[in-house]
Jmol script that loads the backbone (N, CA, C; Angstrom):
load data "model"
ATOM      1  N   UNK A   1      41.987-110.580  -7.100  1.00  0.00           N
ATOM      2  CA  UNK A   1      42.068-109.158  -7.399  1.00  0.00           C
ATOM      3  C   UNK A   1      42.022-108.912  -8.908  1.00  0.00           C
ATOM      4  N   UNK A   2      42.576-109.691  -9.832  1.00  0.00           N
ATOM      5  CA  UNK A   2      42.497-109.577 -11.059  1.00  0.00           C
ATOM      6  C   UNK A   2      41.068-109.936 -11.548  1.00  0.00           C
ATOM      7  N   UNK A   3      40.102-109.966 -10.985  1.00  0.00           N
ATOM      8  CA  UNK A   3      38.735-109.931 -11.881  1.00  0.00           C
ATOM      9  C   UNK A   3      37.842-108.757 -11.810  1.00  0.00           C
ATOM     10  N   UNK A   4      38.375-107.905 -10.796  1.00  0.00           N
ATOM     11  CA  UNK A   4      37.340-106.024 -10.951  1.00  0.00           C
ATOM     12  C   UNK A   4      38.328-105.736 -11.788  1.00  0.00           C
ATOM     13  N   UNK A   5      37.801-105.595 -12.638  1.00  0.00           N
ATOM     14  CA  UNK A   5      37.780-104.425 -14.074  1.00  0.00           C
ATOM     15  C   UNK A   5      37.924-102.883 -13.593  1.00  0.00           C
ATOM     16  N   UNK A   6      38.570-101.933 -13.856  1.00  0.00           N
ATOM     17  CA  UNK A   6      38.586-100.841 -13.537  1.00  0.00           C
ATOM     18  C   UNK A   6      38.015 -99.958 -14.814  1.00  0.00           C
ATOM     19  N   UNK A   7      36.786 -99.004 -14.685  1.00  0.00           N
ATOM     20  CA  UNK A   7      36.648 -98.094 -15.780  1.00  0.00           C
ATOM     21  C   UNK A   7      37.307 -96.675 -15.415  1.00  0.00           C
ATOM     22  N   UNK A   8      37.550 -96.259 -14.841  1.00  0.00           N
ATOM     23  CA  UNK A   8      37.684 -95.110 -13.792  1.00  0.00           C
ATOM     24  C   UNK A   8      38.470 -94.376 -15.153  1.00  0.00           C
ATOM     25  N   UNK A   9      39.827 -95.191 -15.950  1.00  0.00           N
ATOM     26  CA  UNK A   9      40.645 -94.240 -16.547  1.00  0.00           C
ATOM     27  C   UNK A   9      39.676 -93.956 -17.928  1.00  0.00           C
ATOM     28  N   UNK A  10      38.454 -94.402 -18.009  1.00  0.00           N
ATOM     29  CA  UNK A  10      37.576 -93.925 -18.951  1.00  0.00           C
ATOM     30  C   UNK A  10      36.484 -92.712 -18.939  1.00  0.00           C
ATOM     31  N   UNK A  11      36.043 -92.908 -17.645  1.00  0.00           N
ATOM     32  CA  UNK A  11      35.429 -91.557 -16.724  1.00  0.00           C
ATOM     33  C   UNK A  11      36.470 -90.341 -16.686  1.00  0.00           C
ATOM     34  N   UNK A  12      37.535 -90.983 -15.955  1.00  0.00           N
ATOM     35  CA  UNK A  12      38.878 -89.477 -15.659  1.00  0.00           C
ATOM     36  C   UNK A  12      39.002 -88.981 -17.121  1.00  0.00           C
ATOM     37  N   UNK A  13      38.871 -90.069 -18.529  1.00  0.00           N
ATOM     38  CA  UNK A  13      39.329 -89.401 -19.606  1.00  0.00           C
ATOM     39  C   UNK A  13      38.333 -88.382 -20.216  1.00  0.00           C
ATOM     40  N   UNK A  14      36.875 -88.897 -20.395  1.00  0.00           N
ATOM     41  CA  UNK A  14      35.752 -88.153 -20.506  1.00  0.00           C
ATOM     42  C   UNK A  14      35.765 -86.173 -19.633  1.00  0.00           C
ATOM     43  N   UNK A  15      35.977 -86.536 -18.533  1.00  0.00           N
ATOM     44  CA  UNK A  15      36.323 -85.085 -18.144  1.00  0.00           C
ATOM     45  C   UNK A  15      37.318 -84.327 -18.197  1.00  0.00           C
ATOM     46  N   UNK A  16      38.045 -85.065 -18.478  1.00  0.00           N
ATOM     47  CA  UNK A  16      39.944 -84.333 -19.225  1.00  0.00           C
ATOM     48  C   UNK A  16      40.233 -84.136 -18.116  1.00  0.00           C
ATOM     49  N   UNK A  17      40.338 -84.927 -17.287  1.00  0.00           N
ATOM     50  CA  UNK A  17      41.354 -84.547 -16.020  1.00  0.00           C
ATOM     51  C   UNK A  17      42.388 -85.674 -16.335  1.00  0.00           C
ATOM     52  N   UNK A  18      43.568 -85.077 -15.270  1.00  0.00           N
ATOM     53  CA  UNK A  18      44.891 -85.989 -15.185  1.00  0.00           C
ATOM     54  C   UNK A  18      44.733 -86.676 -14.218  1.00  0.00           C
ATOM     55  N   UNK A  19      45.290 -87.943 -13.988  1.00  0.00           N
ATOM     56  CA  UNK A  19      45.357 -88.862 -12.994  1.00  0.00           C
ATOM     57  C   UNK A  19      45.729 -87.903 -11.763  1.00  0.00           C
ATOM     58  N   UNK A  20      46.487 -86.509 -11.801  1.00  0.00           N
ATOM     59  CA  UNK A  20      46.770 -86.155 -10.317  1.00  0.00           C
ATOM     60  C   UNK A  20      45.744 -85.253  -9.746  1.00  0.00           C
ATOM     61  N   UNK A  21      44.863 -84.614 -11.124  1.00  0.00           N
ATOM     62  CA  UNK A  21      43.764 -83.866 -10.997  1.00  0.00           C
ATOM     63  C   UNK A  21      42.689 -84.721  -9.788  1.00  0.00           C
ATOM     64  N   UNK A  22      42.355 -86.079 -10.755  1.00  0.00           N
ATOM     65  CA  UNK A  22      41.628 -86.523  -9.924  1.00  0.00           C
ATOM     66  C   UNK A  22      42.405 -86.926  -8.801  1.00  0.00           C
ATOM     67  N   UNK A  23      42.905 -87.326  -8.444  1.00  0.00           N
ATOM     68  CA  UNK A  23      44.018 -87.523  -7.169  1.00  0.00           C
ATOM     69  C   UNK A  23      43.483 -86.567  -6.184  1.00  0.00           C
ATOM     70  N   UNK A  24      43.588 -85.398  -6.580  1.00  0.00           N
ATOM     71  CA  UNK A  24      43.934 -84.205  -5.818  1.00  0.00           C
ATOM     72  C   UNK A  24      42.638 -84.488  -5.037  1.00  0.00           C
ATOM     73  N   UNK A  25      41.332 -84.297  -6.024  1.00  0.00           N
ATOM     74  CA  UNK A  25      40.023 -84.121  -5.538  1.00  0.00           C
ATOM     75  C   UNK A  25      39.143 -85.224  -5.428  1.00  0.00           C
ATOM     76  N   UNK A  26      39.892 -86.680  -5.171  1.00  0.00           N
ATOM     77  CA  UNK A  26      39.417 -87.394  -4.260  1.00  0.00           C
ATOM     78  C   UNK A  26      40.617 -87.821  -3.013  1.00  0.00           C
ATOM     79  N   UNK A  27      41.470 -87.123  -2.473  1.00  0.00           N
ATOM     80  CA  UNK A  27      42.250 -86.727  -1.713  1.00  0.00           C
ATOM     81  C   UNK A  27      43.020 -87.905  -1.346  1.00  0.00           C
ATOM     82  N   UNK A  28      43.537 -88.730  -2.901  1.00  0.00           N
ATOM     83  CA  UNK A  28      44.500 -90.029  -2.640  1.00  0.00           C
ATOM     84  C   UNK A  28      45.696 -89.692  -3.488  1.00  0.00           C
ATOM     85  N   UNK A  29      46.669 -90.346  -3.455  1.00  0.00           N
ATOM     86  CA  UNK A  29      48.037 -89.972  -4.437  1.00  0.00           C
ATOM     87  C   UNK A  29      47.431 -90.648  -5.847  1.00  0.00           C
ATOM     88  N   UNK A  30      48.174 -89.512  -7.068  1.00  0.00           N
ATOM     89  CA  UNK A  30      48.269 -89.998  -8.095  1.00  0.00           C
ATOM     90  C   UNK A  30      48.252 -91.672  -8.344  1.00  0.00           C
ATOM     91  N   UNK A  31      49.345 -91.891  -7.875  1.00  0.00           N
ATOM     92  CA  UNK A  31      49.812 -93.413  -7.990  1.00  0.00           C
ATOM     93  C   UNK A  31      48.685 -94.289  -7.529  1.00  0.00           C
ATOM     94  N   UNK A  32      48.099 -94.154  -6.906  1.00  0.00           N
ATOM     95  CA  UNK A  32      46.783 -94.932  -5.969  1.00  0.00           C
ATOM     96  C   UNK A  32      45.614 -95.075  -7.297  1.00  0.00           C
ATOM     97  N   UNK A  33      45.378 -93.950  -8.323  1.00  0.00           N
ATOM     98  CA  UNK A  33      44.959 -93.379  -9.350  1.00  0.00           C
ATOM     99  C   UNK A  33      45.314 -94.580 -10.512  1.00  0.00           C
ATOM    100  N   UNK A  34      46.619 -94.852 -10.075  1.00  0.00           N
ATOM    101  CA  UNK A  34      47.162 -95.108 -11.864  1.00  0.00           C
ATOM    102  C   UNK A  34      47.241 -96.786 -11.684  1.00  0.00           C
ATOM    103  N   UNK A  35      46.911 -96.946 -10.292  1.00  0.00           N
ATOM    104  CA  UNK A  35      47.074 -98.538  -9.834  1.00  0.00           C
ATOM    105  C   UNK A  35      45.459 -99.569  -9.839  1.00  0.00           C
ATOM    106  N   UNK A  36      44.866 -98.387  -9.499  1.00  0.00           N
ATOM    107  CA  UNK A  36      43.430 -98.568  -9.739  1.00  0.00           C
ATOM    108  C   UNK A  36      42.973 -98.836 -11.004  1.00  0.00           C
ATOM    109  N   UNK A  37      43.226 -97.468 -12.133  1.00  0.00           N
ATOM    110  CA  UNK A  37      43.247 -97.949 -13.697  1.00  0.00           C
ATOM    111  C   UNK A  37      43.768 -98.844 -14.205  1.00  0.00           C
ATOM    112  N   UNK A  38      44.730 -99.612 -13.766  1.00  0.00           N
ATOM    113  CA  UNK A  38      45.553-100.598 -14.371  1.00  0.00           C
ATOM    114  C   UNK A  38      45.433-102.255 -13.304  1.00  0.00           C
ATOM    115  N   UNK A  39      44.347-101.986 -12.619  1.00  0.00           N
ATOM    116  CA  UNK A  39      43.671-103.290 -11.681  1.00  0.00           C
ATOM    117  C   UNK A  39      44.959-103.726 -11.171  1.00  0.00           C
ATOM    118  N   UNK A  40      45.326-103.110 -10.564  1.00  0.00           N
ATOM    119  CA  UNK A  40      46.673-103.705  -9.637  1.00  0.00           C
ATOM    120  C   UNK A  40      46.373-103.651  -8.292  1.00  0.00           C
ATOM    121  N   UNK A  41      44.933-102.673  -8.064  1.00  0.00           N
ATOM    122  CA  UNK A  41      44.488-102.297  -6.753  1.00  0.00           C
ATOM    123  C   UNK A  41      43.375-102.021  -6.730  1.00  0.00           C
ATOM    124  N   UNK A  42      42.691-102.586  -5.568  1.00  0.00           N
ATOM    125  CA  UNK A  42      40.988-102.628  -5.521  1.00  0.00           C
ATOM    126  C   UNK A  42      40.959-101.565  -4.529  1.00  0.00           C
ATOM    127  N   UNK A  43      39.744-100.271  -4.788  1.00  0.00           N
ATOM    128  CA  UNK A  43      39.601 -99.282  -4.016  1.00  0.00           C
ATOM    129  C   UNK A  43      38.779 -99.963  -2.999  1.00  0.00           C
ATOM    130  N   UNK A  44      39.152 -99.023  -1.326  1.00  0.00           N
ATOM    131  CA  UNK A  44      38.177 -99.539  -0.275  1.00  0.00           C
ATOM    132  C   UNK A  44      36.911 -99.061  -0.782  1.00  0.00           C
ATOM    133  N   UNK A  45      35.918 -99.550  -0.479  1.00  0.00           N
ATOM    134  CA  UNK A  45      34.436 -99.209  -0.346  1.00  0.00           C
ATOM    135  C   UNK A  45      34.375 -97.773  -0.280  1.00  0.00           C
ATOM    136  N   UNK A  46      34.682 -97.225   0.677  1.00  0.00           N
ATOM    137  CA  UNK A  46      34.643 -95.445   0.425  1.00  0.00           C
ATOM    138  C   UNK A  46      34.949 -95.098  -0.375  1.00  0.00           C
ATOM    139  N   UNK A  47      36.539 -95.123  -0.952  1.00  0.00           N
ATOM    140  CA  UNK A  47      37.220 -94.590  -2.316  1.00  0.00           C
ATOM    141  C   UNK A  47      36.284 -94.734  -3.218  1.00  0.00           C
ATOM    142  N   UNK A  48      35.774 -96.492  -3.526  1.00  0.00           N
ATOM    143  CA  UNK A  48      34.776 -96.585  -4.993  1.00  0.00           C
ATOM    144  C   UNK A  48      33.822 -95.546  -4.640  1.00  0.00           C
ATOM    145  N   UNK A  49      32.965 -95.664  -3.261  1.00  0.00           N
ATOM    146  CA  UNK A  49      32.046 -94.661  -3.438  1.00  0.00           C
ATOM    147  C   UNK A  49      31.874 -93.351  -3.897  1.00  0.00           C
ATOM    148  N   UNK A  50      33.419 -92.528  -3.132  1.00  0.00           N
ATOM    149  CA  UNK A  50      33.745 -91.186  -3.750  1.00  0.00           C
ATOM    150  C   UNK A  50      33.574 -91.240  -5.311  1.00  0.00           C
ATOM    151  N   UNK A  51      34.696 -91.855  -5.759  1.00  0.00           N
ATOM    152  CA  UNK A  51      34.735 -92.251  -7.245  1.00  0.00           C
ATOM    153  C   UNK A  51      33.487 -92.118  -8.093  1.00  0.00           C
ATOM    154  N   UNK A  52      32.363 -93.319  -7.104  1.00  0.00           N
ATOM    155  CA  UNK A  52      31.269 -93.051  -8.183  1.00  0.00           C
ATOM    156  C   UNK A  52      30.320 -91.725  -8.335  1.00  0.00           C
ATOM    157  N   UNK A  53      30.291 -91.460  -6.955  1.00  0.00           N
ATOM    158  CA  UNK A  53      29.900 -89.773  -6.338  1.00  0.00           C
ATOM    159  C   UNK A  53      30.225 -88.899  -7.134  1.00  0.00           C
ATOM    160  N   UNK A  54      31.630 -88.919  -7.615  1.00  0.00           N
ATOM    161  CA  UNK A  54      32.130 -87.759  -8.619  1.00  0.00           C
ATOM    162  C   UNK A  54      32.136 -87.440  -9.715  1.00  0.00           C
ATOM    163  N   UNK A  55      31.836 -88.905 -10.315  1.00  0.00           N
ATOM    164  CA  UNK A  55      31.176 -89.172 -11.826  1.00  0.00           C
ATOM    165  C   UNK A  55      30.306 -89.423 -12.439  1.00  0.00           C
ATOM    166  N   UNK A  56      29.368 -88.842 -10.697  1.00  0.00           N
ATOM    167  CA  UNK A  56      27.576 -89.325 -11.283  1.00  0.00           C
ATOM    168  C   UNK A  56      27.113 -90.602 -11.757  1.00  0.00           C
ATOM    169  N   UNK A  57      27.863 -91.980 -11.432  1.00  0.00           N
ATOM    170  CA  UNK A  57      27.913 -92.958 -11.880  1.00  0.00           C
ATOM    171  C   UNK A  57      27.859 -94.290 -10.702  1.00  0.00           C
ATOM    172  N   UNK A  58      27.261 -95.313 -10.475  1.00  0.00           N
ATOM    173  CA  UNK A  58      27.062 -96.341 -10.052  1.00  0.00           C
ATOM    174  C   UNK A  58      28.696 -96.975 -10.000  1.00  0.00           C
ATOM    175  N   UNK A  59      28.651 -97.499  -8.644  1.00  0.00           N
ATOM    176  CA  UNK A  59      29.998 -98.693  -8.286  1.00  0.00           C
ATOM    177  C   UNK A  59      29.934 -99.615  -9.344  1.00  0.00           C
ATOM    178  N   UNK A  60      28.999 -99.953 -10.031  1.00  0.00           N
ATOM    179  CA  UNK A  60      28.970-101.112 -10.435  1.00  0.00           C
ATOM    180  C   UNK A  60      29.664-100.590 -12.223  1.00  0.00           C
ATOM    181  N   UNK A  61      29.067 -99.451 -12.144  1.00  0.00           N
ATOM    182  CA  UNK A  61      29.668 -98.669 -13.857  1.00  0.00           C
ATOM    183  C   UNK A  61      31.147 -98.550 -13.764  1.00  0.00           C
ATOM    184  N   UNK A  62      31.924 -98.299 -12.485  1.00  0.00           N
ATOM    185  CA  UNK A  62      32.973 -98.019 -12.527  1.00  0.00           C
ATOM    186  C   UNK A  62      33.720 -99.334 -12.190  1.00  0.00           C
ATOM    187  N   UNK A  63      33.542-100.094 -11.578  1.00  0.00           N
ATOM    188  CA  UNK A  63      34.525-101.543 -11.136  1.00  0.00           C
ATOM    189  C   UNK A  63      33.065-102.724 -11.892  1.00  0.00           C
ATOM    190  N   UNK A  64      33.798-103.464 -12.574  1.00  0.00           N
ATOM    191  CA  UNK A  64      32.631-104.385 -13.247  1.00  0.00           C
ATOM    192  C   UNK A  64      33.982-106.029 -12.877  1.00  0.00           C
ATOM    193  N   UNK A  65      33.175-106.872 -12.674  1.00  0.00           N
ATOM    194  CA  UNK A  65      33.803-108.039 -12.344  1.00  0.00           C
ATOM    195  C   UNK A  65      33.535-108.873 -13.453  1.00  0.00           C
ATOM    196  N   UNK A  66      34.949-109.540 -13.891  1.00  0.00           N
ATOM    197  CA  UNK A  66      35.027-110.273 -14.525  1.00  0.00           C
ATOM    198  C   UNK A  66      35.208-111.889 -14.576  1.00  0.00           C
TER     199      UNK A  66
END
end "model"
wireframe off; spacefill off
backbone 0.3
color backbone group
């Protein structure tokens, strides 16, 4: 689990939303948000997809393996 890289809290920062903003409107808890940015937790396949869906951006731009 420690080798996907999370960009997500670089995207969320670019649009000035808060971790609960985006929360809200990809319909997971904050915390799910702040666990993801900090690679403690790998999103299911849907979540990344939403994720990348919302930021106009490729799975691969947002989770990069290290």
């Amino acid at each position: 689990m420690q080798n996907i890289h999370s960009h997500l809290k670089e995207f969320r920062a670019q649009k000035g939303l808060s971790q609960g903003q985006l929360a809200e409107k990809l319909g997971v808890t904050r915390q799910t948000i702040n666990a993801i940015e900090q690679s403690k937790y790998q999103p299911s396949l849907s979540l990344a997809y939403d994720c990348a869906k919302f930021f106009g951006t490729t799975i691969e731009e947002l989770f990069t393996y290290k």
